[in-house]
N, C-alpha and C positions, 0 to 999 in steps of 0.2 A: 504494500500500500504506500502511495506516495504523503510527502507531507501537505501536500493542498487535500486528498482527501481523508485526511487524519483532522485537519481540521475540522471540514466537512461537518464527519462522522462527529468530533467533540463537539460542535457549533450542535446538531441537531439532539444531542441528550441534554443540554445544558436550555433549551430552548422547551424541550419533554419538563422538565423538570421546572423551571420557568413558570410552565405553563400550568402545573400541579401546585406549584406555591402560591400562584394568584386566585387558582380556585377554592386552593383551600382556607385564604385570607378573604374571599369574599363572600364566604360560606354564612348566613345570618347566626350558626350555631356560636360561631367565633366572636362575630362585632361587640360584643356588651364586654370582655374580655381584653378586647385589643382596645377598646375605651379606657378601660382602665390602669391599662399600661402607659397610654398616652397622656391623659392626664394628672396620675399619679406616680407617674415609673419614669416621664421623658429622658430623664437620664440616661437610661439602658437604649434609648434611638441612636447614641453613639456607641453602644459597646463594640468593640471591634468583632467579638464574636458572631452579633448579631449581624453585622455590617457584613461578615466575610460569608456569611450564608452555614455557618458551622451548628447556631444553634437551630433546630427545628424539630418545633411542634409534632407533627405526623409522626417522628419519633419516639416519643411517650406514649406508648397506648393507653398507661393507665389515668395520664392526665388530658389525652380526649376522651377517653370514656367518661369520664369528672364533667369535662366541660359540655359535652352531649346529656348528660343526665340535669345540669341544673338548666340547659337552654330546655329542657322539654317537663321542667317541672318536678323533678324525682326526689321528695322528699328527706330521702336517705340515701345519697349518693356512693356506688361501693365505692372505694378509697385505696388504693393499688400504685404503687410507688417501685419500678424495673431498674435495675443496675445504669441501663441504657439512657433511662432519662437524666438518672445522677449523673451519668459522664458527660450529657450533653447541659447539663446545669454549670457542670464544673470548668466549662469554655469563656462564662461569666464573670467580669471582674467583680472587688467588693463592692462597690459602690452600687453597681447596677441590683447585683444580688440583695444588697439592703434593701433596695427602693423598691424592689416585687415584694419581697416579703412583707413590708411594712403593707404597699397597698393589698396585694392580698389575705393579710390577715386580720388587718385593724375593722372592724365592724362585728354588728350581728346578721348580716345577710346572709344567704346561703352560700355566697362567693366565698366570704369568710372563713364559715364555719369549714366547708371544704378545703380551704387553705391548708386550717390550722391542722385539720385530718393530713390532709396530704405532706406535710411540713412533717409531723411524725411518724408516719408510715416511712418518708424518705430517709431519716436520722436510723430510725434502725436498719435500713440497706449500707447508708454510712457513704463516705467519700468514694468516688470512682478508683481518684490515683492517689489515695493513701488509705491506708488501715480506717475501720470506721473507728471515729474519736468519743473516747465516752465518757465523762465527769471523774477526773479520780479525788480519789481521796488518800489521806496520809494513814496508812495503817496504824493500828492501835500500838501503842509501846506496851514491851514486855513488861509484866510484872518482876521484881527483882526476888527470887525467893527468898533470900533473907534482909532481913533487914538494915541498910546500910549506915555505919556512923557519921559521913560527911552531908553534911546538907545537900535535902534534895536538890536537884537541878530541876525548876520545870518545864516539863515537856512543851516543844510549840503547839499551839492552837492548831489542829486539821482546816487548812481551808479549803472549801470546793476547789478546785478548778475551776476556770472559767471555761466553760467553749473553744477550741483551739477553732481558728478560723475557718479552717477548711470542714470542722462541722457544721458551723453555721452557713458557711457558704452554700455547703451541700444541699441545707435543708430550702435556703431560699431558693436556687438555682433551680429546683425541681417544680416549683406550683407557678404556674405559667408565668414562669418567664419565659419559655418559650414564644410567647404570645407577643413578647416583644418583637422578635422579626416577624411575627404577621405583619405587625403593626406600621414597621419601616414599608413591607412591600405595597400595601395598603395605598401609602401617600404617593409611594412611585407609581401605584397602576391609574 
């Protein structure tokens, strides 16, 4: 095959493909979603991830199956969080990943509550490209069996951990953010 029809061949899957990101960005089940990105998330319209076409929707099943259940009313939405989606969350920088979560999670609407489901379902699948990260704590100090004559020393306080970043990352990265590069293609089409 020569290189003009290597192009070609590349120009016409990228154009297939193209052509499936606009329909599924203009899809009515999506818009109240990619609204929400846009007015609350605009951050993430530059994340380079979203930009370079890496993050995508279509590839969560469990978070269009989410977003198909509350466009059509489903009171109890199931709630399904795929390694897949986590690796395509985790293309996300902080910033943008803050700004979905927040708007995804801050209310009581059903958007919401789905969020904050889907946000926990995705912490225990845990980071794509690291160990999933989990609160630790300082194990308890030994007892001394007997009783020592020097003044005790006291022990430090146990403090939580906080969240190592790529937890958190994880969990926002997963509940539509994807919806952010709907949202970019949206204004291009």
């Amino acid at each position: 095959m020569n290189f003009k029809a290597l192009l070609v061949a590349l120009a016409l899957v990228a154009v297939t493909k193209a052509q499936a990101d606009i329909a599924f960005l203009r899809d009515p089940v999506y818009e109240p979603f990619i609204s929400i990105v846009v007015e609350k998330a605009g951050i993430c319209l530059a994340d380079p991830a979203i930009v370079s076409g890496k993050f995508a929707v279509p590839n969560c099943p469990g978070l269009v199956s989410i977003m198909n259940d509350i466009y059509n009313n489903v009171t109890d939405p199931a709630i399904a969080c795929e390694r897949e989606c986590v690796s395509i969350f985790d293309t996300l920088n902080d910033a943008c990943f803050s700004a979905l979560r927040g708007a995804f999670t801050n209310g009581t609407d059903a958007v919401a509550k789905a969020g904050t489901a889907f946000y926990e379902a995705c912490d225990k699948v845990g980071p794509a490209t690291s160990p999933a990260a989990t609160p630790t704590t300082a194990s308890p100090d030994p007892s001394p069996a007997t009783p020592s004559s020097a003044s005790p020393v006291p022990s430090p306080t146990p403090t939580p951990a906080a969240p190592s970043s790529a937890a958190v990352k994880s969990v926002s990265q997963i509940f539509f953010g994807a919806v952010v590069g709907a949202a970019i293609m949206m204004m291009l089409a």
